[in-house]
C-alpha positions, 0 to 999 in steps of 0.5 A: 144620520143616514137613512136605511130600508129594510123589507122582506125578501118575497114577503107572502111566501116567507111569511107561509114558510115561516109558519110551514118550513117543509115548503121552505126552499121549494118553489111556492105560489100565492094566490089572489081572493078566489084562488085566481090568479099570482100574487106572490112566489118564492125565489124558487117559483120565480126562477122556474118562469113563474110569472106574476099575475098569471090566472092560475087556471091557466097554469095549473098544470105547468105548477103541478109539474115543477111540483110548485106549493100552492097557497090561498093569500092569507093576508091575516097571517101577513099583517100580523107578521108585519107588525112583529116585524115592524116591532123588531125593527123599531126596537134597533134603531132610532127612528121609523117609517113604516113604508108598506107591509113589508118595508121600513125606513130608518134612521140609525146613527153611525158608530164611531168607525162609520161601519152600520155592518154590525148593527145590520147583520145583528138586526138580519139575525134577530129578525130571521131567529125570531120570524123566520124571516129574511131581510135586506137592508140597504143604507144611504143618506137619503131615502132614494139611494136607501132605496137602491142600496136595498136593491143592490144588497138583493141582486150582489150576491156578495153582500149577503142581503146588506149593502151601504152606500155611504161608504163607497168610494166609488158610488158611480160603480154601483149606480151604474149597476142599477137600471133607470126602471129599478130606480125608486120613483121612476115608473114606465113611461118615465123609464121609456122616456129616458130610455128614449133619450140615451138614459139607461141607468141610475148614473145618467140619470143622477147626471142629466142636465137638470133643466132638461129633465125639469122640462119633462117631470118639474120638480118631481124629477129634480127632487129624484136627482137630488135624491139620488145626490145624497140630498134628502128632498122626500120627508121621513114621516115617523107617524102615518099620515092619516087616511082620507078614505077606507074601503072593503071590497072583494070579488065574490066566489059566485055571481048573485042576482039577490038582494039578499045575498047583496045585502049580506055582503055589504053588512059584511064589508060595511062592519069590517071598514068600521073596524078598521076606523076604530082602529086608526080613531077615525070617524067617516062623513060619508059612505059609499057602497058599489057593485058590478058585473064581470067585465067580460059579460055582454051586458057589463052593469056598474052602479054605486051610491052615497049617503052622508052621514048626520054626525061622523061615526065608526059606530057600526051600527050607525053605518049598518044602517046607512050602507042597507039602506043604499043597497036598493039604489044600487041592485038591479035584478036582471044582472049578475054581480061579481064585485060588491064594495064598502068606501068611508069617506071624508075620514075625521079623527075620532078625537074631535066631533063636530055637532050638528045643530040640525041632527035628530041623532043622539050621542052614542054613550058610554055602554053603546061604546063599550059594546063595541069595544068588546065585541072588537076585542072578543074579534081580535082575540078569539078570531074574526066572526067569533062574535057577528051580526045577524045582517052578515047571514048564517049560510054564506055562499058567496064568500071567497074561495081560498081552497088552499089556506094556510093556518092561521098559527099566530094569531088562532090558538086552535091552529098553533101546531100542538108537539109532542116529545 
């Protein structure tokens, strides 16, 4: 059964122009927490010399004078597309990985003529008729020629977003079409090394001697030339392996010197993680909370602390608790802070607790469970915040800056465009 990988072409500027289509087909740029620097842009934007990781202060006015749009990450928006995306593909084939936000692996059996095109074009129509959303897929026998198939089926223009490779008969053709550095699994100082040693593209490297190549990367590297053979060395995981840790972080708009406003901050992040692991059913062992200073201040302050917990919880009161009562150990008034952050760790699942025999903490019960459950739905379905805790603060200052945010049209009623005929 061959292997497949689809994902979304320019997944953030897709998905912004799915829900706004008079920006579709103009150069568009995303930009990080506190509008600061490129994360994401349109074909478009990247033809017009739009570089990644830009500080947009510094290219303002080279966006301003190709007419670029201009959007605040809205990463809500994205990981609800992602999951509609995820349940159409899951719907057309057999198996899936989940392999990022924007990409899946699949398997899906060949029909009797071993020709996937149709069921590849028809999942390509589905997906942009329902999302508005392009796709490539790319079809081989193992993950990593998935892989280049997928960055072949982007780059041939005519493929039309489709490429397979099991069923060329002159597989070397395309592989040499593929740089060694466009390989999946290879990073910068593999690709120099081989780069070094006469190897500049995905043929050679498939063909170099196995041991020389064993000698430099071990078994890591004879599994990718395995791979690239047609020989399936990297497992697919149909179900996620789960986290060992969950953090929430993020660069303030300001730089604060209260503990107040610390406090806030961490009360903030410390109730989003626990979100997350009643998401997944986990519970955490431990908890950590960090702060700095800007990197570039003469005087750089990094502090962080750690407390673990009696019994693992994803309770958030529990872990409100536990996070405040780290912030004192951590703030240090003659220092400006930019970045505060919350890490649970030692994840567990939630379906098994291990008691403690010396623990003064009493079981959370059925009502305290119930709360939380539906201050969580009541989040989930009418908006984050719709329901909060007084330990976030009324008036916060130092929330991110996202001057240009999209709406959140797929998951706020009050921002679903409203037309009439």
């Amino acid at each position: 059964m061959p292997i497949a990988l689809v994902d979304s072409n320019n997944f953030y500027a897709a998905c912004e122009q799915s829900i706004d289509p008079s920006i579709a087909n103009r150069p568009l740029v995303i930009l990080s927490n506190n509008d600061g620097c490129v994360i994401a842009r349109s074909a478009e934007a990247r033809a017009m010399g739009v570089s990644m990781g830009q500080p947009y202060f510094k290219i303002r006015h080279q966006l301003e004078r190709i007419g670029a749009e201009i959007r605040s990450s809205n990463y809500t928006l994205y990981a609800d597309m992602s999951q509609r995306l995820m349940s159409i593909i899951e719907a057309n084939c057999e198996e899936i990985e989940a392999y990022s936000i924007d990409e899946a692996f699949v398997k899906i059996s060949r029909p009797s003529n071993d020709i996937l095109m149709t069921w590849a074009r028809r999942l390509r129509e589905i997906t942009y008729q329902r999302l508005s959303l392009p796709i490539a897929i790319g079809i081989g026998e193992s993950k990593s020629q998935a892989k280049l198939a997928n960055h072949l089926a982007k780059t041939i223009t005519s493929c039309s977003g489709i490429f397979d490779l099991g069923i060329e008969n002159d597989q070397d053709y395309f592989l040499k079409q593929v740089e060694v550095r466009n390989v999946w699994g290879v990073g910068p100082k593999f690709a120099h090394w081989c780069h070094i040693h006469g190897i500049h593209n995905a043929l050679q490297l498939r063909d170099m001697p196995s041991n020389k190549l064993k000698k430099k990367f071990g078994v890591k590297g004879i599994r990718l030339q395995d791979e690239l053979k047609g020989h399936r060395c990297i497992n697919f995981l149909s179900q996620a392996i789960p986290k060992k840790e969950a953090c929430v972080s993020n660069s303030l708009s300001r730089p604060i010197d209260s503990i107040g406003e610390l406090r806030e901050i961490i009360a903030t992040h410390t109730i989003r993680a626990s979100e997350k692991l009643r998401e997944h059913n986990q519970n955490a062992t431990s908890i950590t909370i960090f702060v700095r200073t800007s990197f570039y201040t003469p005087n750089f302050y990094s502090q962080s602390a750690t407390q673990r917990l009696e019994l693992p919880s994803n309770d958030t009161r529990v872990l409100l608790r536990a996070a405040l009562s780290l912030t004192t150990k951590v703030f240090h008034p003659n220092y400006l802070l930019i970045k505060a952050g919350v890490i649970m760790q030692k994840l567990l699942s939630a379906d098994y607790l291990q008691l403690n025999l010396l623990s003064t903490n009493e079981l959370k019960g059925s009502k305290d469970e119930s709360l939380i459950k539906a201050i969580d739905n009541l989040n989930k379905r009418y908006g984050r915040d719709t329901v909060y805790w007084a330990a976030c603060g009324i008036n916060r200052k130092w929330k991110i800056r996202r001057s240009y945010l999209s709406a959140l049209a797929t998951t706020r009623l009050s921002d679903i465009p409203i037309v009439r005929a």
